[in-house]
BANUMAR-79978 format. One record per residue: residue in one letter; x, y, z of N, C-alpha, C in turn. Coordinates in pm, whole numbers, plus 50000, padded with zeros to 5 digits. Layout:
<rs>
AXYZXYZXYZ ...
</rs>
This chain:
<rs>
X131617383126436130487375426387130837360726380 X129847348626423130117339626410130207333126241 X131537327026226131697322726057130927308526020 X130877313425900129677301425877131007290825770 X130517281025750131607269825722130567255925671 X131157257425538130307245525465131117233425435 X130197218925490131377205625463130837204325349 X130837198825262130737187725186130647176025229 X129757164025222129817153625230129827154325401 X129167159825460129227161225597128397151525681 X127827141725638127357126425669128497117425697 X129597118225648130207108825601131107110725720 X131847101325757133007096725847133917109525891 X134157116325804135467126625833134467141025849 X133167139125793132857149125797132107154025915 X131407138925975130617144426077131627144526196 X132707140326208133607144226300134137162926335 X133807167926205134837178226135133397186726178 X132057182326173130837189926233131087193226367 X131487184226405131327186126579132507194226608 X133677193926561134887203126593134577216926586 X133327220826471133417233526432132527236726526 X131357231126564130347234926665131087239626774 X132027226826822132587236526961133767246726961 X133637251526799134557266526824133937279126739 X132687270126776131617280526746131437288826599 X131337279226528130857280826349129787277726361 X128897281826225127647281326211128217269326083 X127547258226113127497250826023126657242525945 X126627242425811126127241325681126687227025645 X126037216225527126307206425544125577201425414 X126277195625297125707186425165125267170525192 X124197168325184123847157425158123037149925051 X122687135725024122077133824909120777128924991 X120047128224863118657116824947118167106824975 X120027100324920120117089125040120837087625109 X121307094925160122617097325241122217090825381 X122817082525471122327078425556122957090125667 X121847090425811122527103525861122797099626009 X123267082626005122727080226137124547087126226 X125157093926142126707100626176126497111326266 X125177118726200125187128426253123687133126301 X123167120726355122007122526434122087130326534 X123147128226635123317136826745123187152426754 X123707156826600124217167226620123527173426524 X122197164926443121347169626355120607185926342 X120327185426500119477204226512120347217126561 X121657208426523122687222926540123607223126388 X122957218226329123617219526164122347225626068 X123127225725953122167233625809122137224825736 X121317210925707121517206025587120897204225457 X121517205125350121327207525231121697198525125 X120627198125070120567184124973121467191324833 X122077183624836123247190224694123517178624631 X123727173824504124877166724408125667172424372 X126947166124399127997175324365128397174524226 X127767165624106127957161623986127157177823922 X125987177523971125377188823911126047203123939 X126367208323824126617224523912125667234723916 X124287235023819123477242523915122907239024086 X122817227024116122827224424198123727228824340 X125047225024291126207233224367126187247124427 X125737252624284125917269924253124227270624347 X123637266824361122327269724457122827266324634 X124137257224647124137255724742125377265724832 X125897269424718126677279524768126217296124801 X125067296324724124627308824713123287310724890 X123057293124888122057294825010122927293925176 X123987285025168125417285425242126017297625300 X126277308125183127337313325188128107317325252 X129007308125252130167298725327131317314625382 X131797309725486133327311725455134027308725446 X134177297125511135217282125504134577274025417 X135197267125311134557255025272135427242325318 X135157234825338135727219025389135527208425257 X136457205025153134917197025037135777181725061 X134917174625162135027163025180134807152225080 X133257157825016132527147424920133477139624821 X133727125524844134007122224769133297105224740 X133777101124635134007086524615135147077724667 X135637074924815136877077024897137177059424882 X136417052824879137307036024899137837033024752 X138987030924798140027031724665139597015524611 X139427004124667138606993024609137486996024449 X136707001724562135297006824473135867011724356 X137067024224344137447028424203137647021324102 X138107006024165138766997024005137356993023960 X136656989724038135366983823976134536996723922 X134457010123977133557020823951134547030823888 X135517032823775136397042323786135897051423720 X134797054323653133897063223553133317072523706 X132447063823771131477070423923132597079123983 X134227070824006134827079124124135017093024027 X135887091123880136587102823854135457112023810 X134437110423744133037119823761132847126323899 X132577121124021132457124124124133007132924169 X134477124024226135467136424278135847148024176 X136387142924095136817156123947136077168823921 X134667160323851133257169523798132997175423934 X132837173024077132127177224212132947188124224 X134457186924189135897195824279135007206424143 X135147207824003135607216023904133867224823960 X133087216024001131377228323974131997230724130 X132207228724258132447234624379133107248424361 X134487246124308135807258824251134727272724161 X133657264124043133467276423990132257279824014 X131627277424113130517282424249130987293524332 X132097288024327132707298724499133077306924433 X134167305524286134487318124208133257327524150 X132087321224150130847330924133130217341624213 X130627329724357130187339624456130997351424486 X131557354224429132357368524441132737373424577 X133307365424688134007370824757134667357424829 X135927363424919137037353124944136487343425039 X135937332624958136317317725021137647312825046 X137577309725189138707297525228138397286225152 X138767281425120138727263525076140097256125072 X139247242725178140457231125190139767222325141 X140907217424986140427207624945141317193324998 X140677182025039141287172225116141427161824983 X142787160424991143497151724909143717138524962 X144827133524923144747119024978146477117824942 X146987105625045148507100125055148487091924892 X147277085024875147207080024752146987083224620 X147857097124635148297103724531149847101024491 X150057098124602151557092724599151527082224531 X151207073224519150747060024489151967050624491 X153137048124386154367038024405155177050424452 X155787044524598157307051624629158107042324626 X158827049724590160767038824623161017041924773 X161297032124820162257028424960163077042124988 X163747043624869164607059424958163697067824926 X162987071424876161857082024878160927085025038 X161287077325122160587076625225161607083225338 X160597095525440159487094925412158857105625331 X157457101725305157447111725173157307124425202 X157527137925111157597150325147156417151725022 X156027166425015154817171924940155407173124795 X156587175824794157287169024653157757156924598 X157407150424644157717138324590156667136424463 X157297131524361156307122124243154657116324283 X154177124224195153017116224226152807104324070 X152627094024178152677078824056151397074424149 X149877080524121148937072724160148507055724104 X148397046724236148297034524163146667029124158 X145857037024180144417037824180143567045924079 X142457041324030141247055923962141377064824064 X140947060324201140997067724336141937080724347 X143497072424311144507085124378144457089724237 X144167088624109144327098123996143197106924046 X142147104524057140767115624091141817124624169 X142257118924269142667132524372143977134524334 X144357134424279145617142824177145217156124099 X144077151124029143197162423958142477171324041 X141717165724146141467175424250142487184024295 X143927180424351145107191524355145477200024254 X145427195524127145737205624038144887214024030 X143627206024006142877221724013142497235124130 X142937226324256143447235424370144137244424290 X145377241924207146747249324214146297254724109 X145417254424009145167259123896144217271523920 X143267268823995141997279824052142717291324100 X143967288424224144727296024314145367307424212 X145827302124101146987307224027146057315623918 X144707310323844144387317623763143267328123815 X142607326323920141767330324001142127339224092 X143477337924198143817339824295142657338524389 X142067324824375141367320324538142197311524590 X141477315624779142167310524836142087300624877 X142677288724828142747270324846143947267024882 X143687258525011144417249925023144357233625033 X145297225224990145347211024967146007203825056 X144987193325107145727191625258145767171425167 X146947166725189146927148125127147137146425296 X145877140625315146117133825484146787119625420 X147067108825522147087098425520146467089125546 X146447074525564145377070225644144787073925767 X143477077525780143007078825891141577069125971 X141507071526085140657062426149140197064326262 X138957057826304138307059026443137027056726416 X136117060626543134587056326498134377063426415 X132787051926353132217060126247132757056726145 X134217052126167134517044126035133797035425925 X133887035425802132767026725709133407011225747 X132697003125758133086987325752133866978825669 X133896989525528134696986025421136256989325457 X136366997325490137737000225531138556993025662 X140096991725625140506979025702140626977425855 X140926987425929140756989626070139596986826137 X138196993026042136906991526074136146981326052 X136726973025928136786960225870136906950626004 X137696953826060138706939626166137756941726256 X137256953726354137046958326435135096951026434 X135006951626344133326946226339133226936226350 X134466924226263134516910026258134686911726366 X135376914226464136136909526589134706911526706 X133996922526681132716922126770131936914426695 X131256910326589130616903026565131036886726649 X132056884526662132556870826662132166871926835 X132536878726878132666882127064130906881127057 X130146886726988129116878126959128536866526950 X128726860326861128396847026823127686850626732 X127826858626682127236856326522127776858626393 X129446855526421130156855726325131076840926375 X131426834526330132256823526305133646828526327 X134586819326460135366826426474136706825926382 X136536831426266137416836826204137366849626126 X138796857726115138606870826033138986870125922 X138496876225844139346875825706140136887825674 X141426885725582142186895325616142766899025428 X143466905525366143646912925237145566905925279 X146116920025229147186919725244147896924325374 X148046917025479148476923325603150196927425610 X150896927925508152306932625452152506949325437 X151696951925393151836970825341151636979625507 X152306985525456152726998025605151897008025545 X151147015825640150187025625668150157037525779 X150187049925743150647059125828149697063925887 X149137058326031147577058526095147707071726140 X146417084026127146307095226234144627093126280 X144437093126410142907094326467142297109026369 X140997104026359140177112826262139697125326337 X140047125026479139497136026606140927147326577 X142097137126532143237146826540143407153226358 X143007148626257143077152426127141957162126131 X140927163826217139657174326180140047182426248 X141127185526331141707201426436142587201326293 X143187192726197144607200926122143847209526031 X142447203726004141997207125844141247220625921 X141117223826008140287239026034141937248026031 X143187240326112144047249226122145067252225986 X144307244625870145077245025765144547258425669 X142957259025724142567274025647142727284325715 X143327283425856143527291125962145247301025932 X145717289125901147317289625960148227289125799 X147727281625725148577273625590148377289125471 X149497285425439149587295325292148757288725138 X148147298125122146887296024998147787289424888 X147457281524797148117276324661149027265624754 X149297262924855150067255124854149477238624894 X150857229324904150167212624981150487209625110 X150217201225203150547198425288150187188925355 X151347176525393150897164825470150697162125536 X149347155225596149077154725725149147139425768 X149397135725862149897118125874150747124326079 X151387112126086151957108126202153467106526178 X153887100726056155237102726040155797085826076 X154747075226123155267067426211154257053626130 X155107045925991153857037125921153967028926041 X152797016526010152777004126057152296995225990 X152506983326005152286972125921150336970625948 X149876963825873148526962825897148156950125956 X149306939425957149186928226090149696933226233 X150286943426246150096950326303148926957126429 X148306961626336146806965526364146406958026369 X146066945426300145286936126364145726931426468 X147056930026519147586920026663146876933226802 X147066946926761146726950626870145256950326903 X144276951926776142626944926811142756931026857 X143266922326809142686912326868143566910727009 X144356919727032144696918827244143896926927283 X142786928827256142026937327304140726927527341 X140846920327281139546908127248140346894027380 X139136887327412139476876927463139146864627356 X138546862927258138256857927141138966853027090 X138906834727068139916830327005139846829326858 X140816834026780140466834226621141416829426509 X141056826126458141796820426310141576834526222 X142936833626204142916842126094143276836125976 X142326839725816142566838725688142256844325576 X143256843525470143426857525367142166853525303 X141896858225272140696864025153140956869225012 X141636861224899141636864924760140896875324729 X139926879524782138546889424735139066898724817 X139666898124937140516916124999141566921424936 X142156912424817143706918224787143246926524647 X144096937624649144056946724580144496941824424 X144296944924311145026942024197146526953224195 X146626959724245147586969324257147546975424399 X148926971024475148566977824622149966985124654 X149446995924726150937008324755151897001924857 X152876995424849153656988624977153776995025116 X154097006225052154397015325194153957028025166 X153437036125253152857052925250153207054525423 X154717062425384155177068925563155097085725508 X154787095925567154727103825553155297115025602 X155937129225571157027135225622155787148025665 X155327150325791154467161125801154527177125855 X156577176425833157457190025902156507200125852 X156167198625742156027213425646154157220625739 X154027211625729152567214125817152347215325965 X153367209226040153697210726185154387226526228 X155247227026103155907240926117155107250126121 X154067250925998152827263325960151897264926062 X151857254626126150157256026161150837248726364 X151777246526411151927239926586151147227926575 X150417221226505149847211326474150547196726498 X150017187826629150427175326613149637161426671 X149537156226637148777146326668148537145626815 X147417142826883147797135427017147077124427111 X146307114926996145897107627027146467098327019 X146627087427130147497074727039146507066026985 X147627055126883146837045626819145917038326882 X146627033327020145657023127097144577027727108 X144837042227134143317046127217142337046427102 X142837054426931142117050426850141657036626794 X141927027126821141837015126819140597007026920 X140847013027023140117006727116138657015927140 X138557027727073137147033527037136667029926962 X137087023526854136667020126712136077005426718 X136786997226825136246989026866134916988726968 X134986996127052133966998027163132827003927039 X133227015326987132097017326875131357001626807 X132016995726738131366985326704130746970026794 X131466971226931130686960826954129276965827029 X129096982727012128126985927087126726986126953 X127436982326860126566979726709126176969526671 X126876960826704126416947226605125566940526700 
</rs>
C-alpha cells in the first residue's frame, strides 16, 4: 500500500522540498498549513498534495489533523526557525516550537498506532563549542546560545521523553546549516544571493550588506538533507540523535566570495550593525559518522552547484 506521510509546515523551505522527494517515491502526501501561509513553494506541486489548515499551538486542532492525515510518517518541520527573530520574539518561538512539538507527540500517542516521527532539530542546540570539541558528535554539551536553539533542545527531549515513556517511535535528526532555492531572504546565503540579483538589476545600489562574515558554518544542499530525513525513519534507531551536516565548515566570507564570482557586478561590500547577532556561535563543524553509518547516507551535491541555484533562483525573481 502506498504510505501516507504528514509534513508539518510543508509550505515552508525544507518542507516543500521534502514534498517533492516523497512524491517521487511514491507517498501519499498530507501537509499543515496556516491561513496565511504563503504557498507560492509549493504551487507546482499543489494538486498532488493534501493540505490542511492546522495551528500547531492549538491541540484540538492538531488532534483533528492527525486523525484526518492519518499519517505514517510524520516529518514535523513547523517551526519558528530564524534564530534572529527569537531574541526579539522569544515568547512566539518557544510557544511555537515547544507547545506545537508537546500537542503533535500527544496526537500521535492518541492515535493509537505506530507513528514514525522525525523530529528535526537544529546544530543550534549546540550553541557555544570549544575549539577541541570540534567536530561536534551527538554528545557533545548542549550550551544553546539562542531562544531558538533552547526551543529545539526541548523539542529533543521530548523526542527522548515520549520514546522512553511511551515507547513511540521518534527520531531526532540536528541538521546543520542548510540551503538552496526557496530559501527565505532572511537567511544569509539567500540574503547575499537576492542583493547580488537585485544589484545585476539596477535596482539595488551596488552594495551588499553583510553581519558577521567570521563564523564557520557547516553548509548541506536542502535536496541532500530531505533524502537523510526520509532515510532517518527508514534506516535510524527510534529514541535516538543524529547529525546531519557535511563535516566540512566554511567561513561565511567565504560564501560570499564564491556568489559574487559568479556575478560580473562590481560591489562594495559593508557590515551592517543591524545583521550582527547579540550572541553568535563561532563555529558549528559537525561529526555526521553516526548517521552515515545507519542509514549509507551522504551528501552529493556540491556547494557551488548549491550556490549557483540559489542564485539563478533569485535573479529569476527580483
Amino acid at each position: 500500500m502506498m504510505k501516507r506521510a504528514l509534513i508539518t509546515g510543508i509550505s515552508g523551505f525544507v518542507g516543500s522540498h521534502l514534498a517533492e522527494y516523497l512524491l517521487s517515491k511514491n507517498f501519499e502526501v498530507h501537509g499543515t498549513i496556516r491561513w496565511r501561509s504563503r504557498l507560492d513553494n509549493i504551487s507546482h506541486i499543489k494538486d498532488k498534495i493534501n493540505l490542511i489548515e492546522s495551528d500547531m499551538r492549538d491541540a484540538h486542532s492538531v488532534a483533528r489533523l492527525i486523525r484526518e492525515s492519518e499519517p505514517d510518517y510524520i516529518f514535523h518541520l513547523a517551526a519558528q526557525s530564524f534564530v534572529p527573530t527569537s531574541w526579539h520574539a522569544p515568547q512566539d518561538t518557544i510557544t511555537t516550537n515547544v507547545i506545537g512539538t508537546i500537542n503533535l507527540l500527544e496526537a500521535a500517542r492518541a492515535a493509537g498506532k505506530d507513528i514514525k516521527i522525525q523530529l528535526a532539530g537544529s546544530s543550534e542546540e549546540y550553541g557555544l563549542v570549544h575549539p577541541e570539541e570540534t567536530p561536534i558528535k551527538e554528545t557533545n554539551p548542549l550550551r544553546p546560545m539562542s531562544p531558538y536553539g533552547v526551543s529545539k533542545v526541548a523539542e529533543d527531549m521530548l523526542g527522548f521523553q515520549y520514546h522512553k515513556t511511551y515507547g513511540m517511535n521518534i527520531v531526532v535528526t540536528r541538521a546543520f546549516n542548510h540551503t538552496g532555492p526557496r530559501r527565505g531572504d532572511v537567511f544569509v546565503t539567500s540574503n547575499f544571493s537576492k542583493q547580488i540579483a537585485e544589484i545585476e538589476k539596477g535596482i539595488k545600489e551596488p552594495v551588499i550588506s553583510v553581519g558577521n562574515l567570521e563564523a564557520q558554518r557547516d553548509f548541506t544542499d536542502v535536496r541532500d538533507i530531505v533524502r537523510a530525513y526520509l532515510l532517518s525513519l527508514e534506516k535510524c534507531t527510534p529514541g535516538e540523535v543524529y547529525n546531519v551536516c557535511t563535516g566540512k565548515p566554511r567561513t561565511i566570507q567565504s560564501v560570499l566570495d564564491i556568489l559574487l564570482g559568479m556575478s560580473d557586478a562590481k560591489v562594495e561590500v559593508r557590515q551592517d550593525m543591524q545583521r550582527m547577532r547579540p550572541a553568535d556561535v563561532p563555529l558549528l563543524s559537525g561529526d555526521c559518522s553516526k548517521f552515515m553509518k545507519a542509514t549509507g547516507w551522504k551528501p552529493e551535491i556540491r556547494f557551488e552547484k548549491t550556490m549557483e541555484d540559489l542564485l539563478n533562483f533569485w535573479r529569476e525573481r527580483v
